[in-house]
TORKOL-616911 format. One record per residue: x negated, y negated, z of N, C-alpha, C in turn; residue in one letter. Coordinates in steps of 0.05 Angstrom, whole numbers, plus 5000, padded with zeros to 4 digits. Atoms other than C-alpha are relative to their C-alpha. Example, Ala and Ser with C-alpha at 12.3 -4.5 7.8 and 13.67 -1.06 7.14 Angstrom:
2
498250245000475450905156498249765000A 501650244999472750215143501549785014S 
//
This chain:
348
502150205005183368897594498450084975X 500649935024179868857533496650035000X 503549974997172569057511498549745014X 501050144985167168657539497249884986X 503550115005159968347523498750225022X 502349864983157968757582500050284989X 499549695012161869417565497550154979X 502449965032157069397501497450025007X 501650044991151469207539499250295015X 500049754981151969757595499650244976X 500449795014152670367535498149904985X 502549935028147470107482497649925020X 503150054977142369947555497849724987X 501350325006140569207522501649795024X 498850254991142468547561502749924994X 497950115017148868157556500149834970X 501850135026144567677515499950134978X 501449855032141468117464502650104981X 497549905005149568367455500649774974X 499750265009150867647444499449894977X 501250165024146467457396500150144979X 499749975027146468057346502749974993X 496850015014155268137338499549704998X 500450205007153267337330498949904978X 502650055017147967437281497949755008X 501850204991143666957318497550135002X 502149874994135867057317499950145024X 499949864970133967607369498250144993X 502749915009127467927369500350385013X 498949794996129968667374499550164972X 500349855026129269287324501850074995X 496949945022134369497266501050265020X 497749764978135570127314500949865024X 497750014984138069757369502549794997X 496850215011142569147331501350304987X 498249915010144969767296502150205016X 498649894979146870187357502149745018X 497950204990149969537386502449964981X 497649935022154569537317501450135005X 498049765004156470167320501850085026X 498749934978158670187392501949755008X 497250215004162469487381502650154985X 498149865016165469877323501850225016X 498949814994166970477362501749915023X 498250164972170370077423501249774983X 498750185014173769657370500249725016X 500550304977170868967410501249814978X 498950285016175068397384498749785017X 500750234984171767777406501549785003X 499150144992174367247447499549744982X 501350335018174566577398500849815014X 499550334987177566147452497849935013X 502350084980172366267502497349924976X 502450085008166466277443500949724994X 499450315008169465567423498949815021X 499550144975170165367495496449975005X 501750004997162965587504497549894980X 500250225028160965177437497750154988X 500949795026159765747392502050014985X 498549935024162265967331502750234987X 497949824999168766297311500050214979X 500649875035165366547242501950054988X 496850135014172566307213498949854985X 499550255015172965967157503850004984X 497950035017179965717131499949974969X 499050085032182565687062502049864994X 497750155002187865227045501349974977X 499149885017191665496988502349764994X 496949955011198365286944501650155012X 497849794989201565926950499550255002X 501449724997199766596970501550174968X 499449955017204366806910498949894975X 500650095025200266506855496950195005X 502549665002194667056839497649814993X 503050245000189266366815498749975029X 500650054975189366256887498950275015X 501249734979188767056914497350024991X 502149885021183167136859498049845017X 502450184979179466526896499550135030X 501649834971180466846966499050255001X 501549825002178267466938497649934999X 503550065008171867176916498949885031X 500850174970171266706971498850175019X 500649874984171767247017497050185007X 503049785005166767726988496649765002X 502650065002161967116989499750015023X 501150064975162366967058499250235020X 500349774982162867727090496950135004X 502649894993155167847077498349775030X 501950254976154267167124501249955029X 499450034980158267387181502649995005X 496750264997165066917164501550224994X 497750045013171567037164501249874983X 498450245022177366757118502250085010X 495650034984184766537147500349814982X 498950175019188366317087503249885025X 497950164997193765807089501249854979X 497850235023199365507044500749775004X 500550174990200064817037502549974979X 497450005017206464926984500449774986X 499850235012204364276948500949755022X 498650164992206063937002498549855036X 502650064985201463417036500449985028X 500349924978204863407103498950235016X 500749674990203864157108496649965008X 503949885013196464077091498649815028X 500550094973195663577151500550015029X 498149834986199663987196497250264999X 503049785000193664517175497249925011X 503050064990188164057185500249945021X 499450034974190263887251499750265018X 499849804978191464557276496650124993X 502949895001183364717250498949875014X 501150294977181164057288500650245027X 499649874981183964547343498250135014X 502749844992178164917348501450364986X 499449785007181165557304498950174987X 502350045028175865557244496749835010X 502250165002169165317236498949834991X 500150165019170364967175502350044991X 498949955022175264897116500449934974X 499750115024176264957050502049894985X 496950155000181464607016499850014958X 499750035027183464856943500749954987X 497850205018188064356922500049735026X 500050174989187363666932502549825002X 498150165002193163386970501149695011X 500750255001191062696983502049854979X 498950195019194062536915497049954976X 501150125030191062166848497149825014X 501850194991186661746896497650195015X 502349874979181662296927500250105016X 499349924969180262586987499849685020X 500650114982180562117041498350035029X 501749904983175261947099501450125019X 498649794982175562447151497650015026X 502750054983173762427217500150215018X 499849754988175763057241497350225014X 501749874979171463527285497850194987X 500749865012171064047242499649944954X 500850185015167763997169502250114966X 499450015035171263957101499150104975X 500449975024170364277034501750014975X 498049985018174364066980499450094972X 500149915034175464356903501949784992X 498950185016177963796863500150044973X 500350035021181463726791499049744993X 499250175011178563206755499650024973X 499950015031178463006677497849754985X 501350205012172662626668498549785017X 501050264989172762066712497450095036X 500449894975167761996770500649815026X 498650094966170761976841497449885017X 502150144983167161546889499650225030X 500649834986163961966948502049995016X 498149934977168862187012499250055022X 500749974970166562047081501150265016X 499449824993166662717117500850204980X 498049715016169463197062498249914971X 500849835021164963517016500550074975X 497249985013167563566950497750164968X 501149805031166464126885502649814979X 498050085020170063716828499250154974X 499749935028172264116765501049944978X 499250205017172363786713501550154976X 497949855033178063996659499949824975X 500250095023176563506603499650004986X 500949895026172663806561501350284990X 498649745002176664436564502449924986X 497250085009183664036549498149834961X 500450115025179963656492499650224975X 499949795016178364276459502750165002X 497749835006185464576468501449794975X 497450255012188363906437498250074971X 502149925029182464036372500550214989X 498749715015184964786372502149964989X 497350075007192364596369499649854972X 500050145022190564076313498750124975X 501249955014186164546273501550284993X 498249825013191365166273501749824980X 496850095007196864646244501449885007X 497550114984200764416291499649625007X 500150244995203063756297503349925020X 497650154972208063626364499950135021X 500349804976206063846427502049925030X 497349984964211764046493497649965021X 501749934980208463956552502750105031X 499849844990211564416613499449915030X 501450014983209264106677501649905021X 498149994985210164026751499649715011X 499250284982212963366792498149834988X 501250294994207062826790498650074974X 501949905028203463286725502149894972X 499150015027209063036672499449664996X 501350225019205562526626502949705003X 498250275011212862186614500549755031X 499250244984212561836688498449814987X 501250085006210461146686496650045017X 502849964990202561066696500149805032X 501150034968200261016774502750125014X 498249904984206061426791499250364996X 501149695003201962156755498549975008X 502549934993196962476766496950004975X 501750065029189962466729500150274979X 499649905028192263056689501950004992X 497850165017198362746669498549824990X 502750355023193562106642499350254980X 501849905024189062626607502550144984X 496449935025195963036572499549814985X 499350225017198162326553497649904978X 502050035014191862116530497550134972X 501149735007188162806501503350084978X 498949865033193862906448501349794991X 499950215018195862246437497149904983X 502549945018188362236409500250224978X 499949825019190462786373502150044976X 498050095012195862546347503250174997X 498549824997200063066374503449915014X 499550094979203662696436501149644988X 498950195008207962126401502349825025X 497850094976214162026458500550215025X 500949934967214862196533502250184995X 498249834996221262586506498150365002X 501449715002216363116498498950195020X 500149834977215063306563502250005018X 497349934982219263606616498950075027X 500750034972217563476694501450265016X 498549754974219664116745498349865020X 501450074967219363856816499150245011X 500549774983216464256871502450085006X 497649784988219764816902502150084985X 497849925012224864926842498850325005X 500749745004225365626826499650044969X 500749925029223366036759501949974980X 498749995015229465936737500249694983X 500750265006229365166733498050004976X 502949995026222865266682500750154973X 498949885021226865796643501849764985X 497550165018232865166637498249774980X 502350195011226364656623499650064982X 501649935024223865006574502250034966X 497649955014230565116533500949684993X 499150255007232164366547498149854990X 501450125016226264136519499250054977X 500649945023226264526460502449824991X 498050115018233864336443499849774995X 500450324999231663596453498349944978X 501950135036225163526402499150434994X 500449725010226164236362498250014987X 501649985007220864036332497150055011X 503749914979215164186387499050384979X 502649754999209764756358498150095005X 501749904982205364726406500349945026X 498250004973207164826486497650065009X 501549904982202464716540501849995029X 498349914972205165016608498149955019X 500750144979204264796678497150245012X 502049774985200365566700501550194989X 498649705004201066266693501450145008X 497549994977205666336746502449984993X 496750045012211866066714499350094967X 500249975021209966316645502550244993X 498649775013214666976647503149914998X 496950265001221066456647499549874985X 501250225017217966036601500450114964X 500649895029216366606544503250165002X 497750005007223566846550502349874999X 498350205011226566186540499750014975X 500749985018222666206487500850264976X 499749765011224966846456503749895000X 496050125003232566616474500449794979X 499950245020230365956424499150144974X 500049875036228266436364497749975003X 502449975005221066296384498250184997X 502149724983214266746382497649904994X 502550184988208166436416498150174974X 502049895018202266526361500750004964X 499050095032207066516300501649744988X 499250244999211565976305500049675020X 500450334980209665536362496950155018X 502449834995202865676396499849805026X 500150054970202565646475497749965008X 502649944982197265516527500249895022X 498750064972197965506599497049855020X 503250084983192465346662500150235017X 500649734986189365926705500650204992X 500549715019187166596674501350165027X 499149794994190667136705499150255000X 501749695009187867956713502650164988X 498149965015194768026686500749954980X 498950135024195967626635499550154974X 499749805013194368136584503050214991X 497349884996201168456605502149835006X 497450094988204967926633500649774985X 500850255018202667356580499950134974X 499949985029201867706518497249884979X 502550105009194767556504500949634995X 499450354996196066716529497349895004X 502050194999190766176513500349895025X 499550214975189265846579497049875004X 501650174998184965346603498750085033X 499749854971181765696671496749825012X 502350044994176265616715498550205017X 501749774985170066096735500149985028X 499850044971172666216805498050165010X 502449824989166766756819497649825011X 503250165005160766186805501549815027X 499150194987165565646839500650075026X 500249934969166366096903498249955012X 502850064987159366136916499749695004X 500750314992158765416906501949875035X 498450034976164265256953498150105026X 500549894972160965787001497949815011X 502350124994155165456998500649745002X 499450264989157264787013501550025026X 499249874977161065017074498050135020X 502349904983154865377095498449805008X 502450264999150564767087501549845024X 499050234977155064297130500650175028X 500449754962155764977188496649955011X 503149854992147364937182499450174988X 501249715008146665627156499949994978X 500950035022143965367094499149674993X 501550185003140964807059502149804997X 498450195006145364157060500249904971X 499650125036148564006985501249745013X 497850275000151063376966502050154977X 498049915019157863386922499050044975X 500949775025157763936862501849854979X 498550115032160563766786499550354991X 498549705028163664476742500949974978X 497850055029167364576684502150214998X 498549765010173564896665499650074978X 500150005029173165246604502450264986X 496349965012179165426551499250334978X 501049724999179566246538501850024971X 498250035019182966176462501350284985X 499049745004187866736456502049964966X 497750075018193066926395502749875006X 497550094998198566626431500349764988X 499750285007195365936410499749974974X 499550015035195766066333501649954991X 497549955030200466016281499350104978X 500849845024200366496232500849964983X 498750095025205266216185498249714990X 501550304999200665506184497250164991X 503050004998193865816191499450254975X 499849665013195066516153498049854974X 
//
């Protein structure tokens, strides 16, 4: 049988209550020596608490989910790193989850949190689609991170929403590209993100692509981009990237889908006679703590996931109570301009 509320009770000589309320963090009118002796003797009897019964008994599981892409994309760990560290001074847990692009999964997730598993969740990719989050009438409360490019989304019954806005970030990559030299830009992207479907079948950063360098006069024909569905593998992006050079050999500037598929990407590129910075000048999305080594000093277009955790936390906290109720937040991504996105033969 496993530790107890009383067990804890009986050695630190407080109530079951008083047990209760500090491993809860709930007000309790007690001194720092005896919540800290009740700590340490949870700690030392390694007390795991019961989350069916605190549910059942309609308390808190101090869970919060995360609802990820892919545990293999390091944009995403970097967020539950932060994430984590915001919420561990307030009690919470974090139970990530993958949603692999793929919106049944992600409703298959929210369902099993409705369960009573979490207390909330966050949700770092919106897989609703081009249209929003949708109302939600679920039990438990909602926090979504949204891309958008400008436009503004109309509010979302139930679900909370941080939108980051990438448009001023892409407009300044499309101004860099045009002010090293370059005039023909590849674009690199995945399923619903390539510009060349027709419109109401992408996404809104397929519109802004299409839009954002056809302003620039970069982005002439849809031959110029190259769609990878989900779930291919790295190698698919290595053949993409090869088949869209042999197609318009004239692309000299390549924006890629993330930093994830970039190390297939820059040795297509190397197999085509290219080198990012001198003859064609790259730039991907999501900064990397790698990319230094694994990118080759790569321009990318990222976003401050440290500032944007807290926000998140704090909107999650607000709709638990344990903080002041926000309404929906507005960010920015902003574009980190490395040598990959030069040309030195153009700009020299």
């Amino acid at each position: 049988m496993g530790v107890t509320l009383k067990t804890i009770a009986e050695r630190a000589g407080v109530s079951v209550t008083t047990v209760s309320l500090v491993l809860n963090d709930r007000p309790v009118r007690v001194s720092d020596a005896v919540r800290d002796r009740v700590h340490r003797i949870a700690d030392d009897l390694d007390y795991t608490p019961n989350l069916t019964a605190r549910r059942l008994a309609g308390g808190r599981t101090m869970t919060v989910a995360v609802l990820i892409n892919s545990l293999l994309n390091d944009f995403f760990c970097q967020y539950l790193r932060s994430i984590e560290a915001c919420l561990r001074p307030k009690g919470y847990h974090l139970l990530p989850f993958e949603s692999r692009a793929l919106p049944e999964r992600a409703k298959q997730v929210k369902a099993l949190i409705d369960g009573g598993i979490c207390d909330a969740l966050i949700s770092l990719e919106d897989t609703a689609g081009s249209g929003g989050p949708k109302p939600r009438d679920g039990r438990v409360p909602v926090v979504l991170r949204q891309e958008v490019y400008g436009e503004v989304a109309s509010p979302s019954d139930g679900v909370r929403t941080l939108r980051v806005d990438y448009g001023p970030a892409l407009r300044q990559l499309g101004a860099h590209f045009r002010d090293v030299g370059a005039t023909r830009v590849g674009i690199l992207a995945l399923g619903w993100n390539d510009p060349a479907l027709p419109e109401g079948e992408r996404s809104p950063r397929a519109d802004a692509f299409a839009r954002v360098f056809s302003d620039c006069g970069l982005f002439v024909s849809p031959s110029q981009s190259s769609g990878v569905e989900p779930g291919r593998t790295l190698r698919d992006w290595h053949d993409a990237t090869i088949a869209l050079l042999e197609r318009e050999p004239g692309i000299d500037c390549l924006v890629v889908h993330n930093m994830l598929v970039m190390p297939p990407v820059l040795e297509a590129l190397r197999a085509m006679g290219r080198a990012p910075g001198e003859d064609i000048a790259v730039a991907t999305y999501d900064d990397s703590i790698a990319s230094e080594w694994m990118a080759r000093g790569m321009t990318v277009i990222r976003e401050p996931i440290d500032e944007l955790s807290r926000l998140l936390v704090d909107l999650t906290l607000g709709e638990l109570g344990g903080g002041p109720a926000l309404g929906d937040q507005r960010a920015q991504a902003d574009l980190a301009v490395r040598f990959s996105s030069g040309l030195r033969s153009r700009s020299a």
